[in-house]
C-alpha positions as a Markdown table, in Angstrom:
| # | Residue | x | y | z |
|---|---|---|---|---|
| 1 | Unk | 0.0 | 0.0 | 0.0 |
| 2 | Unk | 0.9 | 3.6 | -1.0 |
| 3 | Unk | 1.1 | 6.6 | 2.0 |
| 4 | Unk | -2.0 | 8.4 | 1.9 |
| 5 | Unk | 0.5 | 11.6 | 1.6 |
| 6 | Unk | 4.0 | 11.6 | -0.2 |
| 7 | Unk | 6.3 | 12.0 | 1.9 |
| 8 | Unk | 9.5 | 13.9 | 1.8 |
| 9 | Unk | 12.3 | 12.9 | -0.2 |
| 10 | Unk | 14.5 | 13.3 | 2.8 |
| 11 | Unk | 12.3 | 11.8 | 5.2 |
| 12 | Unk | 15.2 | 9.3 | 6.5 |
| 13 | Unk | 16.2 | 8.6 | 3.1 |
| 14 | Unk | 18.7 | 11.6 | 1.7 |
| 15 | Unk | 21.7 | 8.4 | 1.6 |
| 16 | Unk | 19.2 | 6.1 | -0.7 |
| 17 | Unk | 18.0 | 9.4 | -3.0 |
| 18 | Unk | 21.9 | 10.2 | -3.7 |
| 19 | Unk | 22.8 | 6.9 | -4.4 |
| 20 | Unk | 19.9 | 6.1 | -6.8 |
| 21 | Unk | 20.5 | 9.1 | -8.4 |
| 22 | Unk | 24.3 | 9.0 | -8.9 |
| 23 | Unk | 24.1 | 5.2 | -9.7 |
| 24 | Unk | 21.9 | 7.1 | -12.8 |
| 25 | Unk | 24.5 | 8.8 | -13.7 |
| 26 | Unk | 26.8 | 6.2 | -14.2 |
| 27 | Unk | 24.5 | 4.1 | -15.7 |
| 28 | Unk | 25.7 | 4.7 | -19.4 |
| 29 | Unk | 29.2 | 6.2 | -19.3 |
| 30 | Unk | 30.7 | 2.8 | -19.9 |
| 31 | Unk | 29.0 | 2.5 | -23.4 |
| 32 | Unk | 29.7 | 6.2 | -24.5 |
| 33 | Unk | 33.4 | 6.5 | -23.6 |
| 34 | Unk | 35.0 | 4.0 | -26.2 |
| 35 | Unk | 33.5 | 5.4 | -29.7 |
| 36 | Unk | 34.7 | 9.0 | -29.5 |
| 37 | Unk | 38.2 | 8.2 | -28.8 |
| 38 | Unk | 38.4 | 4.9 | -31.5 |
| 39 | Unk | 41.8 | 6.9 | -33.0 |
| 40 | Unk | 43.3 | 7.5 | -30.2 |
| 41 | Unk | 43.3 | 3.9 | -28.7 |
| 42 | Unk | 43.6 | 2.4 | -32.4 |
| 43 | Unk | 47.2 | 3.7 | -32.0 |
| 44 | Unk | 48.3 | 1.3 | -29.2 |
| 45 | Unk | 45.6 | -1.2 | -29.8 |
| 46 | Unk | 44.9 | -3.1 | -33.0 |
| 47 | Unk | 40.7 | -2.0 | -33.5 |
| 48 | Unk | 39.5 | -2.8 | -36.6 |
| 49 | Unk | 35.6 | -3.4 | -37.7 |
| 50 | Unk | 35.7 | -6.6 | -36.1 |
| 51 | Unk | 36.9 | -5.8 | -32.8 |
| 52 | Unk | 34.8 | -3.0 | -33.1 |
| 53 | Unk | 31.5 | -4.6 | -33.5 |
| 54 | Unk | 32.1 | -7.3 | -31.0 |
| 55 | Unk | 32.6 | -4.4 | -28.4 |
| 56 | Unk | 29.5 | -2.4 | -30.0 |
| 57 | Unk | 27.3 | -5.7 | -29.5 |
| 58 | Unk | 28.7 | -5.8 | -25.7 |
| 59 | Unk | 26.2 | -3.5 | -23.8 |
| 60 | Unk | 22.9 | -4.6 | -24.9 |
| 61 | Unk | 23.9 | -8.8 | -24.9 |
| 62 | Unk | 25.5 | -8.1 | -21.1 |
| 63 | Unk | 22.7 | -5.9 | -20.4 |
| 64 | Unk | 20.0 | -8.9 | -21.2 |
| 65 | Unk | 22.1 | -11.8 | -19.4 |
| 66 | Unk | 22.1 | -9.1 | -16.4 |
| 67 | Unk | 18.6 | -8.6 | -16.3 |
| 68 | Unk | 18.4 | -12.5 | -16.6 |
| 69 | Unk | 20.1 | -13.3 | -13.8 |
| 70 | Unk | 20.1 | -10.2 | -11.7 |
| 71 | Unk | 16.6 | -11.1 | -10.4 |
| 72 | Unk | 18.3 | -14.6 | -9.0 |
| 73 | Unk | 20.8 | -13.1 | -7.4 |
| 74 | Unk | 19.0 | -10.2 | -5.4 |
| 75 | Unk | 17.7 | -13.6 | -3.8 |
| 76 | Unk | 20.5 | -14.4 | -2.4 |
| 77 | Unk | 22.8 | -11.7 | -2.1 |
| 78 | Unk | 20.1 | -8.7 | -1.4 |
| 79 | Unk | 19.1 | -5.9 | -3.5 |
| 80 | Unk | 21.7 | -3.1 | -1.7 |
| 81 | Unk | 24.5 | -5.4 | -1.5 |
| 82 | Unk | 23.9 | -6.8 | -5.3 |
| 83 | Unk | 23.8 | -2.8 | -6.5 |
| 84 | Unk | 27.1 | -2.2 | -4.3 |
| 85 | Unk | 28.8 | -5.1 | -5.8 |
| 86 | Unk | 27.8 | -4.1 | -9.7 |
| 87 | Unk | 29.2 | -1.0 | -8.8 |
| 88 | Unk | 32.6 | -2.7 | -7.9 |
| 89 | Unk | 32.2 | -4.2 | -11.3 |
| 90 | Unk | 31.8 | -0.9 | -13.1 |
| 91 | Unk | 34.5 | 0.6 | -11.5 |
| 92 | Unk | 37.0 | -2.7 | -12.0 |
| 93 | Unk | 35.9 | -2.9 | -15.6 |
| 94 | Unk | 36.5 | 0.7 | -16.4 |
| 95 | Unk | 40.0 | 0.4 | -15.0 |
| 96 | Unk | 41.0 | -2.6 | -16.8 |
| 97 | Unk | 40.0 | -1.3 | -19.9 |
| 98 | Unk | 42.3 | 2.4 | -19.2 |
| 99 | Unk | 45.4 | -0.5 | -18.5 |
| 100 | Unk | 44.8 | -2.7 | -21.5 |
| 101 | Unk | 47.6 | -3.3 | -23.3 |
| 102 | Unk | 46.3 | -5.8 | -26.0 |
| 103 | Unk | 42.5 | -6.5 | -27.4 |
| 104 | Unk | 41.2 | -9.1 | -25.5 |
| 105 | Unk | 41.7 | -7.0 | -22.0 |
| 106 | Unk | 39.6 | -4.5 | -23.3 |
| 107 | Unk | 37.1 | -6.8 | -24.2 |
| 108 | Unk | 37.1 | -8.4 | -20.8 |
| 109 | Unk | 37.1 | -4.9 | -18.9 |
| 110 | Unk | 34.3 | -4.0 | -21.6 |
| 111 | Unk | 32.3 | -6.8 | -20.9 |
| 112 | Unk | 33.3 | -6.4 | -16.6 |
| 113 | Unk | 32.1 | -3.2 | -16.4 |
| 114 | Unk | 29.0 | -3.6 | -18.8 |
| 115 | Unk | 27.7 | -6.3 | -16.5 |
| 116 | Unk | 27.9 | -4.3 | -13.6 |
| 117 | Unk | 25.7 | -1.4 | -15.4 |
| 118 | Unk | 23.3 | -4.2 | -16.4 |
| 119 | Unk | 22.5 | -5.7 | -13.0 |
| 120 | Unk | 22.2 | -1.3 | -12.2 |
| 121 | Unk | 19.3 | -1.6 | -14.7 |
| 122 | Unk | 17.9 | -4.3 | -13.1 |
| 123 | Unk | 18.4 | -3.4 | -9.5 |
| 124 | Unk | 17.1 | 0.7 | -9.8 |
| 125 | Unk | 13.2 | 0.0 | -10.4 |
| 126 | Unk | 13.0 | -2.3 | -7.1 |
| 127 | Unk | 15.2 | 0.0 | -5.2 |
| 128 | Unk | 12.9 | 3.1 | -6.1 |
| 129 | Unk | 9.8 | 0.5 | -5.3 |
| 130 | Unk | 11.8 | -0.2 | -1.6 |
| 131 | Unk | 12.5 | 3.2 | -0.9 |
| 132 | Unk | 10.4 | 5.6 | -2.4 |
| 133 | Unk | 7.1 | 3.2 | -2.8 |
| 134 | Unk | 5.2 | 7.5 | -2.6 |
| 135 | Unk | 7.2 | 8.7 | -5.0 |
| 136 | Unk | 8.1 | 7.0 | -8.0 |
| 137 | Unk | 7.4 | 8.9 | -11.0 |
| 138 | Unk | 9.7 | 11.5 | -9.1 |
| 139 | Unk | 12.2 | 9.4 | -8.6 |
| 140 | Unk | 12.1 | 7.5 | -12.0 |
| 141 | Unk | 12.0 | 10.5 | -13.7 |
| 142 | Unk | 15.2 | 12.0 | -12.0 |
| 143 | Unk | 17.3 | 9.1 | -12.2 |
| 144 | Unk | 16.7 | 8.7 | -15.9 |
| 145 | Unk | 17.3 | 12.3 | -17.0 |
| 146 | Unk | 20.4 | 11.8 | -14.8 |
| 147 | Unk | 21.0 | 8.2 | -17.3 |
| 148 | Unk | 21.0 | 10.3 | -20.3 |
| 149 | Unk | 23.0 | 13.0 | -18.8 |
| 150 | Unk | 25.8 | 10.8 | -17.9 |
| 151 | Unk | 25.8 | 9.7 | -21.2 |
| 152 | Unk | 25.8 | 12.6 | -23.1 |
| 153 | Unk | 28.7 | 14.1 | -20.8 |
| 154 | Unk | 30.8 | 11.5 | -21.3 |
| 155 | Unk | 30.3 | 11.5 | -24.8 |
| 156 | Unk | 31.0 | 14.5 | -24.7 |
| 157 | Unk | 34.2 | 15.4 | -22.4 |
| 158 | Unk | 36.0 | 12.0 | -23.3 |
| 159 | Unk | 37.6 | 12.9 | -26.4 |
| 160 | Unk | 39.0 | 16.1 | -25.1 |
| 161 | Unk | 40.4 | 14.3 | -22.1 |
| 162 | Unk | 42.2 | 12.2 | -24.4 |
| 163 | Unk | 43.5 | 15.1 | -26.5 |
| 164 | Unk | 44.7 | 16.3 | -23.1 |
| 165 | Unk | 46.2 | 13.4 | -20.6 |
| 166 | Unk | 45.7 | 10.4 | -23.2 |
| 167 | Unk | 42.8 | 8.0 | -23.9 |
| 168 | Unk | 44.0 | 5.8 | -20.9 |
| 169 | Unk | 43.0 | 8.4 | -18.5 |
| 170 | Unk | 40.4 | 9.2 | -20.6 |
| 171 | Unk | 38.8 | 5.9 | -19.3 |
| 172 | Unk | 39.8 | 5.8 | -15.9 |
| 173 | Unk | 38.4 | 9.1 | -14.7 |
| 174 | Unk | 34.9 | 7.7 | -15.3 |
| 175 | Unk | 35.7 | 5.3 | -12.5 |
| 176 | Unk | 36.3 | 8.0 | -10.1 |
| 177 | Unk | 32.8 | 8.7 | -10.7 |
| 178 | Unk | 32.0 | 5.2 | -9.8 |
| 179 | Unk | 33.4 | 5.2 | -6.7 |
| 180 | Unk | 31.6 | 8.3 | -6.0 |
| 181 | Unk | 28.2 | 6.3 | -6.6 |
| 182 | Unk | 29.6 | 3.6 | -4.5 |
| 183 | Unk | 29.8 | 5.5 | -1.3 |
| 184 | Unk | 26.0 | 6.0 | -0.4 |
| 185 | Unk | 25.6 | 2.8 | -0.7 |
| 186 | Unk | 28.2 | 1.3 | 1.6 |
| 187 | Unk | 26.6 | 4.2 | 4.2 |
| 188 | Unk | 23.2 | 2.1 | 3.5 |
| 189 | Unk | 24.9 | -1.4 | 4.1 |
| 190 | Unk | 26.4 | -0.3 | 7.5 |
| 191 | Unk | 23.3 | 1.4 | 8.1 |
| 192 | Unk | 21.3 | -2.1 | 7.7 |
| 193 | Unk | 24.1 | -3.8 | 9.7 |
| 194 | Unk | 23.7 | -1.8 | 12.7 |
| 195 | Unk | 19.7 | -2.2 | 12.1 |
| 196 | Unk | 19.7 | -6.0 | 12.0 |
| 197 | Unk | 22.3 | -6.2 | 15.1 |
| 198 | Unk | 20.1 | -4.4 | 16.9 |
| 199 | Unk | 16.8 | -6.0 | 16.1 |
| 200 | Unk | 18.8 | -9.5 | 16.8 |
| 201 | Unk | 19.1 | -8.2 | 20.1 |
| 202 | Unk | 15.7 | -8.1 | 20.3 |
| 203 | Unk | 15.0 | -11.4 | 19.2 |
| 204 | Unk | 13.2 | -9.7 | 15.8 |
| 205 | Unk | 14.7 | -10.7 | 13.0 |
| 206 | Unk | 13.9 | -8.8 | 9.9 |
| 207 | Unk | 12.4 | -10.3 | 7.1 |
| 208 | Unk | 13.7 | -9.4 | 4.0 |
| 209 | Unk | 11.3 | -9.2 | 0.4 |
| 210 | Unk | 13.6 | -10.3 | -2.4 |
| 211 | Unk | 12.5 | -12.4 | -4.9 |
| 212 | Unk | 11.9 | -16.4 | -4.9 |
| 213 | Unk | 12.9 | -18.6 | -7.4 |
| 214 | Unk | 9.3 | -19.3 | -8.2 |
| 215 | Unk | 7.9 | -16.1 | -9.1 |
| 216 | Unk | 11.2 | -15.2 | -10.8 |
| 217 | Unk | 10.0 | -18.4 | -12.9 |
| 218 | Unk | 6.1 | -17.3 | -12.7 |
| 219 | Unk | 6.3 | -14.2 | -14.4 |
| 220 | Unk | 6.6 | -15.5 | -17.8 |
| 221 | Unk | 2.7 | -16.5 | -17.3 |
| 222 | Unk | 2.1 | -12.6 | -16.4 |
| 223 | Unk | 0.2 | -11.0 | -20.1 |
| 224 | Unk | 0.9 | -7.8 | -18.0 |
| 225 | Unk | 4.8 | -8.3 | -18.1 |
| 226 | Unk | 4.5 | -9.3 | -21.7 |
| 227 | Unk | 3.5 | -6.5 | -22.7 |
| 228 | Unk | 5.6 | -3.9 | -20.4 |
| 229 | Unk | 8.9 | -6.3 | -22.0 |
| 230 | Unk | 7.4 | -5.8 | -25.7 |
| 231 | Unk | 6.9 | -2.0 | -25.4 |
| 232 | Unk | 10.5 | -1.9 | -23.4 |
| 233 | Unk | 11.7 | -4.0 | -26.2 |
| 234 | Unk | 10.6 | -1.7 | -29.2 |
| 235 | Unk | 11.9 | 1.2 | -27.3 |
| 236 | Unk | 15.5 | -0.5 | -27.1 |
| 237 | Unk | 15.2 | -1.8 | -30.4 |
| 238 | Unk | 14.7 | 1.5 | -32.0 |
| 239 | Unk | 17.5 | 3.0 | -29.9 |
| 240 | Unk | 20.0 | 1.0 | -30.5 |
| 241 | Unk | 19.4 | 0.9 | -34.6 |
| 242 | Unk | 19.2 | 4.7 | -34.3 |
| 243 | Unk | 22.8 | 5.2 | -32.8 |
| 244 | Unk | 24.0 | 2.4 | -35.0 |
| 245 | Unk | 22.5 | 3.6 | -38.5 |
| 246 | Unk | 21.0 | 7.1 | -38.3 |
| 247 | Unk | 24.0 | 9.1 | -39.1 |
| 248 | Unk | 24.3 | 6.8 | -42.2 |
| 249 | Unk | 20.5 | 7.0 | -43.4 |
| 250 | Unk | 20.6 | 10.6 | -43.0 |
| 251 | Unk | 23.9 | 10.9 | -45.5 |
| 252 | Unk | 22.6 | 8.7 | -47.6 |
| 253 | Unk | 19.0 | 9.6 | -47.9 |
| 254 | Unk | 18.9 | 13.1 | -46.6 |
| 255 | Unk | 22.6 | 14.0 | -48.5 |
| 256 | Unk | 23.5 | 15.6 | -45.4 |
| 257 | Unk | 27.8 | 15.6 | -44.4 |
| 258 | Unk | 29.1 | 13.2 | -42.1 |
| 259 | Unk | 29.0 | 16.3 | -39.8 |
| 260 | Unk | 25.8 | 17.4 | -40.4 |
| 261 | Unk | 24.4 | 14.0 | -39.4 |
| 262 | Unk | 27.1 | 13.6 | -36.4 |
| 263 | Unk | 24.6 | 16.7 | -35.4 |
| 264 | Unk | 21.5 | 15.0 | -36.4 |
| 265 | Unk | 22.0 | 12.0 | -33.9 |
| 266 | Unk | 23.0 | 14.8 | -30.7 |
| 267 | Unk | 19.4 | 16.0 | -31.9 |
| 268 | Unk | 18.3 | 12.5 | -31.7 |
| 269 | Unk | 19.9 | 12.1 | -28.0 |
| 270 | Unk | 18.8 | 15.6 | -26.8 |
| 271 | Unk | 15.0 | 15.2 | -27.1 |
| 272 | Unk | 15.2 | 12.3 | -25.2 |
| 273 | Unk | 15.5 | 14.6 | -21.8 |
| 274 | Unk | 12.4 | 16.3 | -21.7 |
| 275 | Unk | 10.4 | 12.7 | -22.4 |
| 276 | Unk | 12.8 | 11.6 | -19.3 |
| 277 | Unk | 11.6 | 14.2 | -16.6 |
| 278 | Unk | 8.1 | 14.1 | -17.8 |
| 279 | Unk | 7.0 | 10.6 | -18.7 |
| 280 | Unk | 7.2 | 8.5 | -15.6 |
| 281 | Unk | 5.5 | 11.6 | -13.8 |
| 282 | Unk | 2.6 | 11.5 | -16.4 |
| 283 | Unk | 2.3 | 7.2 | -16.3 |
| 284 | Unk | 2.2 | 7.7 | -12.7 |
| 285 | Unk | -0.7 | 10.1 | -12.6 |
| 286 | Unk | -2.7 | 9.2 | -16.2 |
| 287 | Unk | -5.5 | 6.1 | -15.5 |
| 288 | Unk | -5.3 | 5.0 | -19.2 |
| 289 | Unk | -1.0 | 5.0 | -19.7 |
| 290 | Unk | -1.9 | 3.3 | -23.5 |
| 291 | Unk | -1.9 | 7.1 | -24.6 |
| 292 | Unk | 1.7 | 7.4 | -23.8 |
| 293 | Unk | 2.7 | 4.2 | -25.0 |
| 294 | Unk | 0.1 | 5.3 | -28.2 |
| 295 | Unk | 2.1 | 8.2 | -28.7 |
| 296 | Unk | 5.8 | 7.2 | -28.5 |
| 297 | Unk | 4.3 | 5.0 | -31.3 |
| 298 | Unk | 3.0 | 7.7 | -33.5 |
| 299 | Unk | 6.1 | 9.6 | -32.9 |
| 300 | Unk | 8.0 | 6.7 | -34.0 |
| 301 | Unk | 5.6 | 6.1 | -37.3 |
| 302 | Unk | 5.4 | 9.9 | -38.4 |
| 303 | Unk | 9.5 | 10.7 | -38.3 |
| 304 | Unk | 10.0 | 7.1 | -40.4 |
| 305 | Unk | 7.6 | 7.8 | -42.8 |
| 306 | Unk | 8.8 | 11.6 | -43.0 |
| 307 | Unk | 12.2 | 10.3 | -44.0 |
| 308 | Unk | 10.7 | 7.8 | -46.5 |
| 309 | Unk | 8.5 | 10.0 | -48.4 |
| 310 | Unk | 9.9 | 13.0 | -48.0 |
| 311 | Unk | 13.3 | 13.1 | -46.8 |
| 312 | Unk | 15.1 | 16.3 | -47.8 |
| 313 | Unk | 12.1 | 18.1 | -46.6 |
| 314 | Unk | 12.8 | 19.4 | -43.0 |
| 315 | Unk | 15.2 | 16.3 | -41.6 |
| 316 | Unk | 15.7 | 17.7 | -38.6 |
| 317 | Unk | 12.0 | 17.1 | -37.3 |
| 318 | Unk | 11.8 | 13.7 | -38.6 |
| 319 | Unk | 15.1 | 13.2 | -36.2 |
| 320 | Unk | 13.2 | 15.5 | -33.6 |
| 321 | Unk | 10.2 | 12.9 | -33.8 |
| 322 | Unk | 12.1 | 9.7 | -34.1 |
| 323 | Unk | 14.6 | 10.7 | -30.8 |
| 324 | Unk | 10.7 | 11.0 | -28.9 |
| 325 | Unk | 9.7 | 7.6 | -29.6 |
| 326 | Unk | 11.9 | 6.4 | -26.6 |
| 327 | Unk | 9.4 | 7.9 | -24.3 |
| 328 | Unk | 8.5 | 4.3 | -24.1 |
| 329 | Unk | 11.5 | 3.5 | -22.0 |
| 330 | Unk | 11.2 | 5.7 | -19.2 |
| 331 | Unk | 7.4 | 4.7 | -19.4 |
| 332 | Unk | 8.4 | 1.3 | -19.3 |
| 333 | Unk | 10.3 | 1.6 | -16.4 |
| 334 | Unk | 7.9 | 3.6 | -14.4 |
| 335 | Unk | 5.0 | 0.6 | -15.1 |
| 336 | Unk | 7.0 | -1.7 | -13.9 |
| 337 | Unk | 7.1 | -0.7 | -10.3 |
| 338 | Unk | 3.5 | 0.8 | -11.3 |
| 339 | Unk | 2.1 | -2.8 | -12.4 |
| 340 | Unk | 3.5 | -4.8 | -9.6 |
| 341 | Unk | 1.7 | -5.2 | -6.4 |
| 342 | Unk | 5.0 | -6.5 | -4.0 |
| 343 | Unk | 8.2 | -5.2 | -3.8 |
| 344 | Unk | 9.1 | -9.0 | -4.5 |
| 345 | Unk | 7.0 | -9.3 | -7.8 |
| 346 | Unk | 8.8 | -5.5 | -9.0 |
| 347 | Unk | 12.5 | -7.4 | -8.8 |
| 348 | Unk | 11.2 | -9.9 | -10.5 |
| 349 | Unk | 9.5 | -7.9 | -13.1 |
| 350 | Unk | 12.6 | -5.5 | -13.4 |
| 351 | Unk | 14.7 | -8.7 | -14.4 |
| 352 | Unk | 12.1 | -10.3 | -16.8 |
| 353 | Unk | 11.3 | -6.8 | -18.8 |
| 354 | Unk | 14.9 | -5.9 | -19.2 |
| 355 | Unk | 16.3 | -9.8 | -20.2 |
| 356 | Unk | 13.5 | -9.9 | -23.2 |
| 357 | Unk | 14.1 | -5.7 | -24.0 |
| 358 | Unk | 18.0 | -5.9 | -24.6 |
| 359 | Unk | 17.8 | -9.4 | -26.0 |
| 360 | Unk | 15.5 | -8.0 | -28.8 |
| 361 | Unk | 17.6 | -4.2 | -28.7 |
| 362 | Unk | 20.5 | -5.9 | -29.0 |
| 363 | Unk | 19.1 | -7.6 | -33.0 |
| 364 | Unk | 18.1 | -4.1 | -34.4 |
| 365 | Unk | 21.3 | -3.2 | -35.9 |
| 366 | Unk | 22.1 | -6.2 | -37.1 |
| 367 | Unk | 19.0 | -6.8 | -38.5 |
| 368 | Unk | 19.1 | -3.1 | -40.4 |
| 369 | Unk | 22.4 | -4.2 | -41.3 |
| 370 | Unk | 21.3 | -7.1 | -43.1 |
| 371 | Unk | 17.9 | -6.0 | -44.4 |
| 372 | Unk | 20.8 | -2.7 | -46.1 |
| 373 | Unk | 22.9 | -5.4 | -47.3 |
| 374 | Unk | 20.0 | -7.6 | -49.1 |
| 375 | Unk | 18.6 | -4.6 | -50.9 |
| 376 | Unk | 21.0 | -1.9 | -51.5 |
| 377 | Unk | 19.0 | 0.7 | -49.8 |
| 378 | Unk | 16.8 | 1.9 | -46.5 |
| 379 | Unk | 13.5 | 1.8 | -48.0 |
| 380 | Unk | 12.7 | -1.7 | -47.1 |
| 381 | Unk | 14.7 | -0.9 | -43.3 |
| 382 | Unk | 12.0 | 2.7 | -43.0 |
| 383 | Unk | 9.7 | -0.1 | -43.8 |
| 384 | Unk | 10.8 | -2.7 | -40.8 |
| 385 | Unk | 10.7 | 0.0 | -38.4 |
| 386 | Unk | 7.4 | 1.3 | -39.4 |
| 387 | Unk | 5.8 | -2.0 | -38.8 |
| 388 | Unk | 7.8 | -2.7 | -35.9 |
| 389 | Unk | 6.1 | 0.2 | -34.0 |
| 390 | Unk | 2.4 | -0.4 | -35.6 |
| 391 | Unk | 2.5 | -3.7 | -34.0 |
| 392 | Unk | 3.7 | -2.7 | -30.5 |
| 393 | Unk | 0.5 | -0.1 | -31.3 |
| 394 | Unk | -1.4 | -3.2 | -31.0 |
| 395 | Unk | 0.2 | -4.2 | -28.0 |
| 396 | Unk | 0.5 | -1.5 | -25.9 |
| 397 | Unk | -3.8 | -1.1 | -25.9 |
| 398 | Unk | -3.5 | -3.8 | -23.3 |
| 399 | Unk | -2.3 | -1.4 | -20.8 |
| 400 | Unk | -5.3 | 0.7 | -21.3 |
| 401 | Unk | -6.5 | -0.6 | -17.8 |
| 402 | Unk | -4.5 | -1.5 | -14.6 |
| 403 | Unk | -3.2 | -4.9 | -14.7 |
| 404 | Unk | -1.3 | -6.4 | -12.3 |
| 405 | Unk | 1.6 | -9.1 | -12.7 |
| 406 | Unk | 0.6 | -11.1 | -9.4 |
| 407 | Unk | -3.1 | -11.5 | -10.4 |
| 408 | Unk | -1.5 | -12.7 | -13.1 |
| 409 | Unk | 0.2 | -15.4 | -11.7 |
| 410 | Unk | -2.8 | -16.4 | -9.4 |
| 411 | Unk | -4.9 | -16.8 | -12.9 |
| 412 | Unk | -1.8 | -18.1 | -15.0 |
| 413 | Unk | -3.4 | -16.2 | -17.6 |
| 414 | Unk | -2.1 | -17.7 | -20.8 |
| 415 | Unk | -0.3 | -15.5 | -22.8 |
C-alpha cells in the first residue's frame, strides 16, 4: 500500500536518493566513452571493424544476461548489496579497460564493467519501489534524465580528455565517478548492519522481500509483463538501430555531411531529456497510460515515414520525432514498479522486462544491417521500423486498464 500523503524525499532517506541518483549517472558512461576516442586507442591497440562490433554488441547482450540473472541473485545476495557489488564491477571494468595493453583485455574490462551497469538496470526500479514506494514517478524521472545526462557528458568530455592526458585516463576518470556512486551505498549497508544487530538483540529478526525462485519463474505466465517487455523491447530496439545507423540513413538519404548527421544523432539524444523528466511523472498520474505508450508510437511512425517520403524536406523534425519515440523507456520503467503489487513481484518484473528488452535491442542493428545489405537501400529498413512500431501499437492497448503481474500469476493467464 501507497502513504495516503507523499512523503518527503529526505524523510530518512537523503543516503538512498543520492545513491539512486548517482548510480543514474553512471549508468551509461561505460558505453559512451570508447566510440569517440576509437583513434586514439587504435594507435596502441589493433581496432578494426571486427573488434569493433564485437565491443558495439557488448552492452545490450551483457545488459539482457544481467537482467536474466540479476533477479536470481538479489535472492540471495540482497538488493543493496547486489547494487554495491555491480558497482565494484563498473569501477573494475573501467580500470581494466584504461590499463589494456592488448585486445582481449579490453574486451574483458568491456564486458566487466557492462555487466555491472546491467544488473544497475535491473536493480534501480525495485530499489525506487523499496524506498520511495510514494514517489516514484519522481524518482524515476530523475534518475533517468540523470541516465541520459551521464551519457551525453561523457560523450562529450572524453575525447578532449584524451587530447589532453591520453585515452588511458580518458577511461579511468569515469571510475572516479564510480566510486563516488559507491559511497552511499556502503553508508546504507552499514546502516542495515547496525539495524539488523540491533533487532537481533531483540530477538526480531527482519524479514527481507527479495525475490523467490518461483515467481522469478512465474512471471513468464504474467500478459501484464509481456506486454511492459514488448513495449521496453521496441523502445531499445529503436535506440539502438538509431545510434548504430541514423548518421548513415541521414547521409545517404537526406545528403547531409558526415557532420551534419554527427549533429542530427545529438538531436536524436537531446529530445530524449524532456520525455525523461516528464514521462514516468505522467504514467504515474494518467489512468489509461496506453496514450503514452500510443504516442511514442505515433512519434516513431510519423518521423520514419517523413524520412521515406519525404526526406530532404525538413530532416531535422523527422530526427526531432524519431529521438521521442523512446518515451516508451522511461514509461516502461515507471509501469514496472506501477504494475506490480509487491516489492518481491517488482524485482522480478525488473529482471524479466529488461532480459527480453536488450535481447530483442541488441538484433536491431544487425537486422538493419542485413535487411541494407540484401537490398541496396533503407526503403525496405524505414519499412521494418514502421511495422515494428504499428504492431507494439497493438500491444500497448493492453495497458489501457490497470493490470497487475501477481493476479497474473494467481490466474496463469495464458499469454
Amino acid at each position: 500500500m501507497l502513504p495516503s500523503r507523499p512523503l518527503p524525499l529526505w524523510a530518512g532517506r537523503t543516503v538512498a536518493l543520492l545513491g539512486i541518483l548517482l548510480v543514474g549517472l553512471n549508468l551509461r558512461t561505460a558505453v559512451a566513452v570508447i566510440s569517440p576516442i576509437v583513434a586514439e586507442i587504435n594507435v596502441d591497440i589493433r581496432l578494426d571493424s571486427v573488434a569493433l562490433g564485437v565491443i558495439g554488441a557488448v552492452p545490450p547482450i551483457a545488459f539482457a544476461l544481467s537482467a536474466l540473472f540479476g533477479a536470481l541473485l538479489a535472492k540471495r545476495i540482497g538488493l543493496e548489496r547486489l547494487l554495491a557489488l555491480a558497482i565494484v564491477a563498473m569501477i573494475v571494468g573501467q580500470l581494466l579497460r584504461s590499463a589494456a595493453t592488448n585486445y582481449p583485455v579490453l574486451l574483458i574490462g568491456s564486458i566487466i564493467a557492462m555487466v555491472g551497469a546491467g544488473i544497475g538496470n535491473v536493480l534501480l526500479p525495485p530499489i525506487v519501489k523499496r524506498y520511495f514506494p510514494d514517489r516514484i514517478g519522481l524518482v524515476t524521472s530523475l534518475y533517468v534524465t540523470l541516465l541520459s545526462i551521464g551519457t551525453a557528458v561523457t560523450a562529450a568530455l572524453t575525447a578532449p580528455i584524451a587530447d589532453s592526458v591520453g585515452w588511458r585516463m580518458s577511461l579511468a576518470v569515469w571510475s572516479i565517478m564510480a566510486l563516488v556512486a559507491l559511497v552511499p551505498w556502503v553508508l546504507v549497508l552499514v546502516q542495515h548492519r547496525r539495524e539488523r544487530s540491533a533487532l537481533a538483540a531483540d530477538d526480531e529478526a527482519p524479514e527481507l522481500e527479495e525475490p523467490s525462485a518461483g515467481s522469478v519463474g512465474r512471471i513468464w505466465h504474467s500478459r501484464t509483463a509481456w506486454t511492459i517487455a514488448i513495449v521496453f523491447a521496441l523502445s531499445t530496439f529503436h535506440a539502438y538501430t538509431a545510434f548504430a545507423w541514423l548518421p548513415q540513413l541521414l547521409m545517404d538519404v537526406v545528403g547531409v555531411s558526415h557532420v551534419q548527421a554527427g549533429s542530427l544523432l545529438a538531436l536524436y539524444s537531446i529530445v530524449g531529456l524532456p520525455s525523461a523528466l516528464i514521462v514516468p511523472l505522467l504514467t504515474v498520474r494518467l489512468k489509461n497510460v496506453s496514450w503514452i505508450i500510443q504516442s511514442g508510437i505515433a512519434a516513431f511512425v510519423l518521423g520514419y515515414l517523413g524520412l521515406l517520403l519525404v526526406p530532404t524536406v525538413v530532416p531535422w523534425l523527422w530526427v526531432v520525432l524519431i529521438g521521442a519515440g523512446p518515451l516508451l523507456f522511461p514509461a516502461a520503467l515507471t509501469l514496472i514498479n506501477l504494475r506490480t503489487r509487491t516489492h518481491e513481484g517488482s524485482v522480478a518484473m525488473s529482471g524479466f522486462v529488461q532480459t527480453i528488452g536488450y535481447a530483442i535491442g541488441a538484433l536491431g542493428p544487425l537486422l538493419v544491417a542485413t535487411l541494407h545489405d540484401l537490398t541496396g537501400g533503407w526503403t525496405a529498413v524505414l519499412v521494418l521500423l514502421i511495422a515494428t512500431a504499428l504492431a507494439c501499437a497493438i500491444v500497448g492497448a493492453r495497458l489501457a486498464k490497470p493490470t497487475f503481474v501477481e493476479d497474473d500469476i494467481a490466474r496463469r493467464r495464458p499469454v
